[in-house]
Each structure stands twice: as structure tokens, then as C-alpha cells.
N, CA, C and O of each residue as an XYZ file, in Angstrom:
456
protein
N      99.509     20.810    168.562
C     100.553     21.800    168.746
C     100.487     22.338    170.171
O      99.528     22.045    170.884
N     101.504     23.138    170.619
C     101.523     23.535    172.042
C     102.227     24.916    171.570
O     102.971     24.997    170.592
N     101.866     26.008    172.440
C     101.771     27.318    172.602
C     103.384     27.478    173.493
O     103.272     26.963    174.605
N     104.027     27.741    173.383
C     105.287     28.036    174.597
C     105.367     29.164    174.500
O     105.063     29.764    173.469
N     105.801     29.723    175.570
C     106.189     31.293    176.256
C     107.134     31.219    177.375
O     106.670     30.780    178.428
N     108.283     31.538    177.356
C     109.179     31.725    177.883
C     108.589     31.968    180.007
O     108.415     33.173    180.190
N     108.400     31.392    180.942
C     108.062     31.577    182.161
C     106.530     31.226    182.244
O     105.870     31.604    183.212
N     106.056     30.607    181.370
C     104.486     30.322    181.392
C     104.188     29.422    181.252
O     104.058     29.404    180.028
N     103.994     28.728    181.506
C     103.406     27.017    181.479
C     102.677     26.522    180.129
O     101.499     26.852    179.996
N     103.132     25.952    179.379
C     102.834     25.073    178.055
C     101.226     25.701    177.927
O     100.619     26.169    178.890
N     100.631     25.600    176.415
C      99.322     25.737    176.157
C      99.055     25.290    175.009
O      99.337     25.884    173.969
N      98.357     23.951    175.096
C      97.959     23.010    173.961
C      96.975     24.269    172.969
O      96.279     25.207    173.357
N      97.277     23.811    171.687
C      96.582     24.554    171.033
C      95.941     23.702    169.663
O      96.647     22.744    169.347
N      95.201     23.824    169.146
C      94.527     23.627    167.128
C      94.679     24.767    166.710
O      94.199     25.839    167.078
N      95.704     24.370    165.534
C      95.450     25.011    164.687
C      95.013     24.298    162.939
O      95.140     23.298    162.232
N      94.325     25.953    162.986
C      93.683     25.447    161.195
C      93.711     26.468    160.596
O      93.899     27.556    161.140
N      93.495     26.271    159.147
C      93.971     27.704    157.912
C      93.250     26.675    156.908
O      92.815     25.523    156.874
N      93.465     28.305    155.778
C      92.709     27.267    154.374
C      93.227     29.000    153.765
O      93.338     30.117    154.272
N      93.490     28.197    152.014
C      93.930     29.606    151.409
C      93.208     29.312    149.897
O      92.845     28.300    149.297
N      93.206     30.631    149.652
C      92.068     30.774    147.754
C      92.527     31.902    147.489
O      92.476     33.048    147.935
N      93.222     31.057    146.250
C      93.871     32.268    145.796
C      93.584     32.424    144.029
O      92.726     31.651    143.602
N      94.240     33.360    143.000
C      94.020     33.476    141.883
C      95.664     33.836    141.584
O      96.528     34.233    142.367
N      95.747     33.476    139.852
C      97.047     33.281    139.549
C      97.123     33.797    137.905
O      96.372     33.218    137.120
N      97.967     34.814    137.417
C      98.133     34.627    136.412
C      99.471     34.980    135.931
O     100.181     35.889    136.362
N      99.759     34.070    134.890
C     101.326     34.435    134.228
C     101.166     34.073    132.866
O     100.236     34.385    132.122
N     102.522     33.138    132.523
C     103.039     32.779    131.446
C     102.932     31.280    131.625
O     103.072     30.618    132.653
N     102.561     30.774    129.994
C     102.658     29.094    130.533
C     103.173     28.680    128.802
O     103.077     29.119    127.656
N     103.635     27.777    129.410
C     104.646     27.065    127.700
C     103.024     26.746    126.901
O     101.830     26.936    127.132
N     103.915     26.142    125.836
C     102.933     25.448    124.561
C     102.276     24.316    125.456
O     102.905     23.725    126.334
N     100.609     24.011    125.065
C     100.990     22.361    126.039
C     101.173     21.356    124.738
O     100.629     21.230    123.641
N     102.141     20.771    125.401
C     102.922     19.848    124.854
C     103.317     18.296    125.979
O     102.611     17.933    126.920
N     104.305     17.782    125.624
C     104.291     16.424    126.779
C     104.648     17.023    128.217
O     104.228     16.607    129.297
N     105.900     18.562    127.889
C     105.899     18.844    129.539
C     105.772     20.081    128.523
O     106.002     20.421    127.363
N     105.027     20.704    130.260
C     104.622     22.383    130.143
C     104.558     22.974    131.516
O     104.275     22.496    132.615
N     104.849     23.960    131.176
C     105.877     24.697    132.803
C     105.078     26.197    132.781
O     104.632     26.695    131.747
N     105.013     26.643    133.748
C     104.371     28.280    133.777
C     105.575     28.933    134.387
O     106.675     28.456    134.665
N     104.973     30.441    134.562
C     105.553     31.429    136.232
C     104.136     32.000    135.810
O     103.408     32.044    134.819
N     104.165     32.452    137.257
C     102.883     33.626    137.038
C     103.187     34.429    138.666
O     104.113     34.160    139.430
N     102.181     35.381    138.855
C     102.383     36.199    139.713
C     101.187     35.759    140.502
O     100.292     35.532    139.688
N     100.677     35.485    142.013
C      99.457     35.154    142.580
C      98.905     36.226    143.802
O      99.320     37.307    144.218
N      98.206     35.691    144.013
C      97.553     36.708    145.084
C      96.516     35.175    145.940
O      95.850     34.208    145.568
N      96.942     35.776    147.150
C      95.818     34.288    147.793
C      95.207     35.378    149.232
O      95.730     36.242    149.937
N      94.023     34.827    149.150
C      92.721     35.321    150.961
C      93.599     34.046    151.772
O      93.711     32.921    151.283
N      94.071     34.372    152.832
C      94.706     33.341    154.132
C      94.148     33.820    154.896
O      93.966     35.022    155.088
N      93.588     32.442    155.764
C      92.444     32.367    156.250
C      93.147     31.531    157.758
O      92.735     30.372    157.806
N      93.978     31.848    158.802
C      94.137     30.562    159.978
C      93.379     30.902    161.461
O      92.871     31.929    161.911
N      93.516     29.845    161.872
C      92.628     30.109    163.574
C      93.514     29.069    164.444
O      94.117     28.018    164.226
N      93.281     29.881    165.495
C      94.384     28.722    166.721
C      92.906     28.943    167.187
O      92.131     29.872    166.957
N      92.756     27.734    167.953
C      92.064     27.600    169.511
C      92.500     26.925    170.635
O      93.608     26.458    170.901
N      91.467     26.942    171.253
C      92.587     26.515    172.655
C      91.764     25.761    173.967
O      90.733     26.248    174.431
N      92.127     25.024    174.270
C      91.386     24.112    175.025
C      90.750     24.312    176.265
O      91.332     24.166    177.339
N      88.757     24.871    176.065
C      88.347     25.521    176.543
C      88.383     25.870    178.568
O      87.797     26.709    179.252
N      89.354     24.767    178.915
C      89.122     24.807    180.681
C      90.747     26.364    180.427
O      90.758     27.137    181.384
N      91.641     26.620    179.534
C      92.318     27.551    179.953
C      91.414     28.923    179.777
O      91.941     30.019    179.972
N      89.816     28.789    179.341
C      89.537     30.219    179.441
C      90.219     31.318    178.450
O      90.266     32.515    178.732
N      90.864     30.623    176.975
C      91.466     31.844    176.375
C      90.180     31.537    175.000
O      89.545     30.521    174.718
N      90.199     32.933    174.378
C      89.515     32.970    173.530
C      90.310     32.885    171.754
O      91.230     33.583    171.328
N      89.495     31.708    170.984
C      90.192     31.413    169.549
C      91.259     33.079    168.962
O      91.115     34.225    169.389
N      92.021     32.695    168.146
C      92.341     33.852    167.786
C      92.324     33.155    165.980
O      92.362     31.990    165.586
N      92.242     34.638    165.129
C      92.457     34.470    164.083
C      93.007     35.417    163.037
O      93.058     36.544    163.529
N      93.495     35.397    161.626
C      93.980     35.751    161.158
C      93.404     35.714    159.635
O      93.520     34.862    158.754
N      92.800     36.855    159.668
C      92.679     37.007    157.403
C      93.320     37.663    156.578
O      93.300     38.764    157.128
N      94.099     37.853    155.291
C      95.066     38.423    155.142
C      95.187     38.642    153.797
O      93.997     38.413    153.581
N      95.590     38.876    152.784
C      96.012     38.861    151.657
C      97.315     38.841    151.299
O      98.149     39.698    151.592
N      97.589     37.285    150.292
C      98.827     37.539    150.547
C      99.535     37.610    149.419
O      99.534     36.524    148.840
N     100.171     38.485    148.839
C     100.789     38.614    147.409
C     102.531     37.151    146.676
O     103.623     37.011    147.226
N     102.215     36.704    145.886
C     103.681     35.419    146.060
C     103.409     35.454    144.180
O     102.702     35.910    143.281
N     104.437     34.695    144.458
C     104.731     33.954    142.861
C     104.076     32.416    142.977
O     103.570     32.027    144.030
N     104.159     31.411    141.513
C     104.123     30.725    141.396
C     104.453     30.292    140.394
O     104.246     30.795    139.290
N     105.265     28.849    140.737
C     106.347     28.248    139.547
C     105.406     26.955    139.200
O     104.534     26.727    140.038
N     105.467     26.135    138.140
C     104.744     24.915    137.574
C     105.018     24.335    136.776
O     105.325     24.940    135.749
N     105.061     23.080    136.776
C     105.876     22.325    135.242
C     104.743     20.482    135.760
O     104.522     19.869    136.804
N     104.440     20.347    134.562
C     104.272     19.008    134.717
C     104.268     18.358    133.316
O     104.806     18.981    132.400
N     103.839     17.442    133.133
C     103.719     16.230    131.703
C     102.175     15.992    131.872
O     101.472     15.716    132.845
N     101.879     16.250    130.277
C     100.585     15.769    130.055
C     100.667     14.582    128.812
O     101.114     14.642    127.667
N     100.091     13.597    129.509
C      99.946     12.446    128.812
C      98.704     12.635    128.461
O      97.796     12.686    129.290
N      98.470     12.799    126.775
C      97.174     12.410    126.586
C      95.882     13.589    126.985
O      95.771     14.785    126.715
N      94.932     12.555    127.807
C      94.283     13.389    128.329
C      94.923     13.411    129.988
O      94.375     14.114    130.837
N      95.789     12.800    130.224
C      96.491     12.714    131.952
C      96.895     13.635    131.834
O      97.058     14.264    130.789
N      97.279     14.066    133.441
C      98.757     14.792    133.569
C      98.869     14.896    135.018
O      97.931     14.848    135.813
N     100.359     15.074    135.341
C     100.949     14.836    136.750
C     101.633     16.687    136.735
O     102.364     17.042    135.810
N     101.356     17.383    137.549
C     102.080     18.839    138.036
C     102.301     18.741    139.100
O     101.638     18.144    139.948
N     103.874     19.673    139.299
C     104.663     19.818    140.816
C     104.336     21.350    140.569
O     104.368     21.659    139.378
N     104.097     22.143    141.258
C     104.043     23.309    141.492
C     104.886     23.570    142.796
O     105.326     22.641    143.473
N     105.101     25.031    143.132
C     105.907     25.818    143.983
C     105.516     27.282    144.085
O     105.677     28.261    143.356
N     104.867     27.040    145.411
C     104.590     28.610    145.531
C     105.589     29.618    146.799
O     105.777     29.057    147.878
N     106.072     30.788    146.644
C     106.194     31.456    147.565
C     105.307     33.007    147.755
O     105.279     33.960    146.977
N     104.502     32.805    149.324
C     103.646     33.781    149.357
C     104.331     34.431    150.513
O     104.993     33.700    151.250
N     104.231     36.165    150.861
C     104.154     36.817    151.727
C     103.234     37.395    152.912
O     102.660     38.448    152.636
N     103.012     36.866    154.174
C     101.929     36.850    154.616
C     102.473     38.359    155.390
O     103.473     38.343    156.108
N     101.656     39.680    155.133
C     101.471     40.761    156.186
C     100.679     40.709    157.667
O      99.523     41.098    157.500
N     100.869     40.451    158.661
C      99.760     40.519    159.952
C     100.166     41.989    160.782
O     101.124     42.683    160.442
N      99.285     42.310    161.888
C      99.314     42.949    162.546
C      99.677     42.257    164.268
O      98.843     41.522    164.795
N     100.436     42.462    164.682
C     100.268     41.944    166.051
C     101.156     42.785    166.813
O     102.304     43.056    166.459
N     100.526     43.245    168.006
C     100.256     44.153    168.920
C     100.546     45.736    168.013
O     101.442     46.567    168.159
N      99.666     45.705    167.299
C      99.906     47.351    166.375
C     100.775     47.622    165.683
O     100.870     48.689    165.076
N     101.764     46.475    165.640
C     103.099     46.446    164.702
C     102.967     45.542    163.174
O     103.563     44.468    163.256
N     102.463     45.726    162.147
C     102.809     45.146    161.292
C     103.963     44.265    160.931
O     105.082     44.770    161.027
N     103.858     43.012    160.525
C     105.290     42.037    160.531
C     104.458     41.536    159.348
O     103.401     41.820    158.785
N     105.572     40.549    159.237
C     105.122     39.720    157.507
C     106.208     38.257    157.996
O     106.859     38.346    159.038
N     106.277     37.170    157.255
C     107.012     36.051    157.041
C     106.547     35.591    156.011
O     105.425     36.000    155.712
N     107.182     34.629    155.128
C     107.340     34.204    154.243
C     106.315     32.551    154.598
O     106.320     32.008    155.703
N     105.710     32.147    153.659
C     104.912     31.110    153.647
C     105.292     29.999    152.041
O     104.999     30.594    151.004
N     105.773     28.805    151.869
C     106.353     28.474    151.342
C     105.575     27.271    151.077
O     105.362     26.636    152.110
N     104.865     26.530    149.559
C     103.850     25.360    149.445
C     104.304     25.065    148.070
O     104.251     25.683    147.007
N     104.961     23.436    148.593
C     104.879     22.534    147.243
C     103.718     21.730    147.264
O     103.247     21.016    148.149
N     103.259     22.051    145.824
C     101.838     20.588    145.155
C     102.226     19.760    144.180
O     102.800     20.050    143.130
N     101.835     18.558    144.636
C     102.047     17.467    143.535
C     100.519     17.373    143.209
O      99.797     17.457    144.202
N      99.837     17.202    141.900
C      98.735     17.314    141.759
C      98.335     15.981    140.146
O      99.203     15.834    139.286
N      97.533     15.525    140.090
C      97.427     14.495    139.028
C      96.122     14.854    138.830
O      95.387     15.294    139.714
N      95.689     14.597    137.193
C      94.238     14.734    137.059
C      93.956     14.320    135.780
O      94.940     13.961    135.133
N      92.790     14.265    135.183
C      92.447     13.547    133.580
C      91.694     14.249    133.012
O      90.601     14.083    133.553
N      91.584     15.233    131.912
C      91.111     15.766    131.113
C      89.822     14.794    129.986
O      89.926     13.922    129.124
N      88.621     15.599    130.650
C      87.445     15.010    130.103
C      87.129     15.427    128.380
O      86.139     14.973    127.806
């Protein structure tokens, strides 16, 4: 990724994140398909850095972020295939001003019940 600023010369950047969150709602009977909603809460966790000859120091971000989550998949058996859909609200602080944006994650997920 690259950093742009309007009169400032480009600034290559990494970025990385990782999120853990907990979830609870409503979920159908399980049956061949079974679908939830629930309400979530996730710790967001990201870091930019920056390529050490510009002399800037990593920045980062921890947060809590309150969202929903939608789910439906088919269980075969002991299989099953789920699409999930989450929308989370991320709050930050930057320059003493609180802001928020919206953070938006589809999962396709498969697995086998032991």
C-alpha cells in the first residue's frame, strides 16, 4: 500500500490487523440449512508501518467494535458449508476528534463435525 497526502511525496506503507470477537443471537433449528442474527462485539487490532529509511514511527490502532452478524449455511451430516456477513462499527480517535467508519466482512467457512 502507499500513504498519499495531497503536496507530499508518496509513502509506501504495511499494513496489518487481526480481529476477536464474541457473538450472540438467535439461530434456527439445525436442520439441512440453518441461519442465525446475533448481535457481536469484536477487539480490532491494525498497524501501518513504514519503511524504515523515511524515519516515521509504526502507528496503531485498538478498538472495540460493536456490529451485527448474519449466517445461514447447510449441514450435511456431520459437514457443513456457512456464508456469514458481518457489519462492524469501528470508533478511533485521530487528532483528538473521535470518528468511526463502517467495516464490512463476508466468510465462507466449511468444516466436519467430529
Amino acid at each position: 500500500d502507499t500513504l498519499v497526502v495531497d503536496d507530499v511525496l508518496s509513502i509506501p506503507t504495511d499494513v496489518a490487523g487481526t480481529t476477536v470477537g464474541v457473538a450472540a443471537g438467535y439461530a434456527t433449528a439445525p436442520r439441512l440449512v440453518q441461519a442465525g442474527i446475533g448481535l457481536r462485539a469484536d477487539l480490532l487490532w491494525l498497524q501501518r508501518s513504514f519503511d524504515p529509511a523515511q524515519g516515521l514511527e509504526p502507528q496503531h490502532l485498538v478498538t472495540v467494535t460493536p456490529g451485527l452478524d448474519l449466517w445461514g449455511g447447510l449441514r450435511l451430516r456431520r459437514f457443513e458449508v456457512e456464508l456469514a456477513w458481518r457489519e462492524l462499527i469501528v470508533a478511533h480517535a485521530l487528532d483528538d476528534a473521535v470518528r468511526s467508519f463502517g467495516m464490512h466482512q463476508v466468510l465462507l467457512s466449511t468444516g466436519y463435525r467430529f
